[in-house]
Residue, then its C-alpha position, 0 to 999 in steps of 0.5 A: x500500500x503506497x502511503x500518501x502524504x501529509x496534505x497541505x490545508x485547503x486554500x495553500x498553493x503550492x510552493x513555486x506560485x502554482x496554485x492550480x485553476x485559480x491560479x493559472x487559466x491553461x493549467x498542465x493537468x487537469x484531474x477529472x473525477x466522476x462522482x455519485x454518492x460520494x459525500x463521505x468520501x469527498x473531503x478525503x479525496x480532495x486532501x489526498x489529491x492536493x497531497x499528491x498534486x501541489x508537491x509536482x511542481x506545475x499547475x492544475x486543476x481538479x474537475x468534479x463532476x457530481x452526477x445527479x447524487x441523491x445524498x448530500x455530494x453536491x453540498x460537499x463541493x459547494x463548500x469545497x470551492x469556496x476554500x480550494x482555489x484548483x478545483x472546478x466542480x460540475x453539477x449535472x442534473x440528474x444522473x447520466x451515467x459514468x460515461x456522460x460524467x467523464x465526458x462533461x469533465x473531458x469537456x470542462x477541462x483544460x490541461x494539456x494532459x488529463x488524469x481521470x480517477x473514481x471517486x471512492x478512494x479506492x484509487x489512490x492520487x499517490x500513484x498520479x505522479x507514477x503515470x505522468x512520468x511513463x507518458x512523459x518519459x516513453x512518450x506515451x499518449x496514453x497510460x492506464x493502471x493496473x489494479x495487480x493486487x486489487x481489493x475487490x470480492x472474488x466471485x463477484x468482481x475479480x472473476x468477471x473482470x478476469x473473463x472481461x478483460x481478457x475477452x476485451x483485450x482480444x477483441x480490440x488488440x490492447x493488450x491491456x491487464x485491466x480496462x476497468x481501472x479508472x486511474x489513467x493518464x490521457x494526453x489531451x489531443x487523444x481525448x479530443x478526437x473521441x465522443x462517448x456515448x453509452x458505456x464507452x469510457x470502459x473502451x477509452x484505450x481502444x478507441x484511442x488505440x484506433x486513432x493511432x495512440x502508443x499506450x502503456x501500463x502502470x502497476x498501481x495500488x488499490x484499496x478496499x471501499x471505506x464507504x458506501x456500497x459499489x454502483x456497479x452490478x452484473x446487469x452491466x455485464x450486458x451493456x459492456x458486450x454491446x460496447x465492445x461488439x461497437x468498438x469492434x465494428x468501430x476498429x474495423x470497419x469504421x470506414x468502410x461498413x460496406x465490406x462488412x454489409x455488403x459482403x455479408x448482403x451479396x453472400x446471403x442473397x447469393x444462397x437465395x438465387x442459387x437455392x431458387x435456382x436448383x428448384x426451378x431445375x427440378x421444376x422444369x426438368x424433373x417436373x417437381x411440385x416445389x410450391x410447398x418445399x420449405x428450400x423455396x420460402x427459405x429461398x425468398x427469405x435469403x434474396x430479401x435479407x441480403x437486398x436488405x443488408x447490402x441497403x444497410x451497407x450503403x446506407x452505414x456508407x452514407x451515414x460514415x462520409x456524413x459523420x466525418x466530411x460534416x465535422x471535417x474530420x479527417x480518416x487519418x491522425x498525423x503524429x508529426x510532420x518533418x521537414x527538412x531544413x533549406 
C-alpha cells in the first residue's frame, strides 16, 4: 500500500506560485473525477489529491463532476470551492451515467494532459505522479493502471473482470491487464478526437488505440471501499458486450461498413438465387411440385435479407462520409510532420 502524504490545508498553493485553476487559466493537468454518492468520501479525496498534486511542481486543476447524487455530494463541493482555489466542480442534473460524467469533465477541462480517477478512494492520487512520468518519459499518449493486487470480492468482481478483460483485450488488440481501472493518464489531443456515448469510457484505450495512440501500463495500488456500497452490478455485464461488439465494428470497419454489409448482403442473397435456382431445375426438368418445399420460402427469405443488408451497407456508407466530411474530420491522425531544413 503506497502511503500518501501529509496534505497541505485547503486554500495553500503550492510552493513555486502554482496554485492550480485559480491560479493559472491553461493549467498542465487537469484531474477529472466522476462522482455519485460520494459525500463521505469527498473531503478525503480532495486532501489526498492536493497531497499528491501541489508537491509536482506545475499547475492544475481538479474537475468534479457530481452526477445527479441523491445524498448530500453536491453540498460537499459547494463548500469545497469556496476554500480550494484548483478545483472546478460540475453539477449535472440528474444522473447520466459514468460515461456522460467523464465526458462533461473531458469537456470542462483544460490541461494539456488529463488524469481521470473514481471517486471512492479506492484509487489512490499517490500513484498520479507514477503515470505522468511513463507518458512523459516513453512518450506515451496514453497510460492506464493496473489494479495487480486489487481489493475487490472474488466471485463477484475479480472473476468477471478476469473473463472481461481478457475477452476485451482480444477483441480490440490492447493488450491491456485491466480496462476497468479508472486511474489513467490521457494526453489531451487523444481525448479530443473521441465522443462517448453509452458505456464507452470502459473502451477509452481502444478507441484511442484506433486513432493511432502508443499506450502503456502502470502497476498501481488499490484499496478496499471505506464507504458506501459499489454502483456497479452484473446487469452491466450486458451493456459492456454491446460496447465492445461497437468498438469492434468501430476498429474495423469504421470506414468502410460496406465490406462488412455488403459482403455479408451479396453472400446471403447469393444462397437465395442459387437455392431458387436448383428448384426451378427440378421444376422444369424433373417436373417437381416445389410450391410447398420449405428450400423455396427459405429461398425468398435469403434474396430479401441480403437486398436488405447490402441497403444497410450503403446506407452505414452514407451515414460514415456524413459523420466525418460534416465535422471535417479527417480518416487519418498525423503524429508529426518533418521537414527538412533549406
Amino acid at each position: 500500500m503506497t502511503a500518501v502524504p501529509c496534505p497541505p490545508k485547503f486554500g495553500t498553493p503550492a510552493p513555486g506560485g502554482h496554485g492550480g485553476a485559480a491560479l493559472a487559466q491553461n493549467p498542465e493537468l487537469s484531474v477529472v473525477v466522476p462522482l455519485y454518492n460520494e459525500e463521505a468520501s469527498l473531503t478525503a479525496l480532495v486532501e489526498q489529491l492536493l497531497g499528491a498534486l501541489r508537491p509536482l511542481g506545475r499547475s492544475f486543476q481538479l474537475v468534479l463532476v457530481d452526477d445527479g447524487s441523491k445524498d448530500g455530494t453536491q453540498a460537499v463541493l459547494t463548500d469545497l470551492v469556496d476554500r480550494v482555489p484548483e478545483l472546478v466542480a460540475v453539477l449535472l442534473r440528474r444522473n447520466y451515467g459514468q460515461t456522460a460524467a467523464m465526458a462533461a469533465g473531458f469537456d470542462v477541462s483544460s490541461g494539456e494532459v488529463i488524469v481521470t480517477l473514481d471517486g471512492d478512494l479506492q484509487n489512490d492520487p499517490a500513484d498520479i505522479p507514477l503515470l505522468l512520468a511513463r507518458l512523459e518519459q516513453d512518450g506515451l499518449d496514453l497510460v492506464s493502471g493496473w489494479r495487480h493486487q486489487r481489493q475487490d470480492g472474488a466471485l463477484n468482481r475479480l472473476l468477471p473482470s478476469l473473463l472481461a478483460n481478457r475477452l476485451i483485450a482480444r477483441v480490440t488488440g490492447v493488450r491491456l491487464h485491466d480496462y476497468g481501472c479508472s486511474l489513467k493518464a490521457y494526453r489531451r489531443e487523444v481525448l479530443s478526437d473521441m465522443n462517448l456515448y453509452g458505456e464507452l469510457h470502459r473502451f477509452l484505450p481502444a478507441l484511442a488505440f484506433i486513432e493511432g495512440a502508443r499506450i502503456g501500463e502502470v502497476k498501481v495500488s488499490h484499496h478496499p471501499r471505506r464507504f458506501g456500497r459499489s454502483n456497479y452490478g452484473i446487469d452491466r455485464t450486458f451493456r459492456v458486450l454491446m460496447d465492445l461488439l461497437t468498438v469492434w465494428f468501430m476498429k474495423r470497419f469504421l470506414t468502410r461498413p460496406m465490406h462488412v454489409f455488403g459482403f455479408a448482403g451479396l453472400v446471403t442473397m447469393g444462397a437465395g438465387l442459387a437455392i431458387a435456382a436448383w428448384l426451378v431445375g427440378e421444376k422444369l426438368m424433373l417436373g417437381a411440385d416445389i410450391g410447398n418445399r420449405p428450400l423455396l420460402l427459405m429461398a425468398v427469405l435469403a434474396i430479401l435479407s441480403g437486398v436488405q443488408i447490402f441497403c444497410f451497407g450503403l446506407l452505414a456508407e452514407l451515414q460514415m462520409r456524413t459523420y466525418h466530411e460534416s465535422q471535417g474530420r479527417p480518416i487519418y491522425r498525423v503524429r508529426a510532420t518533418l521537414r527538412g531544413s533549406s
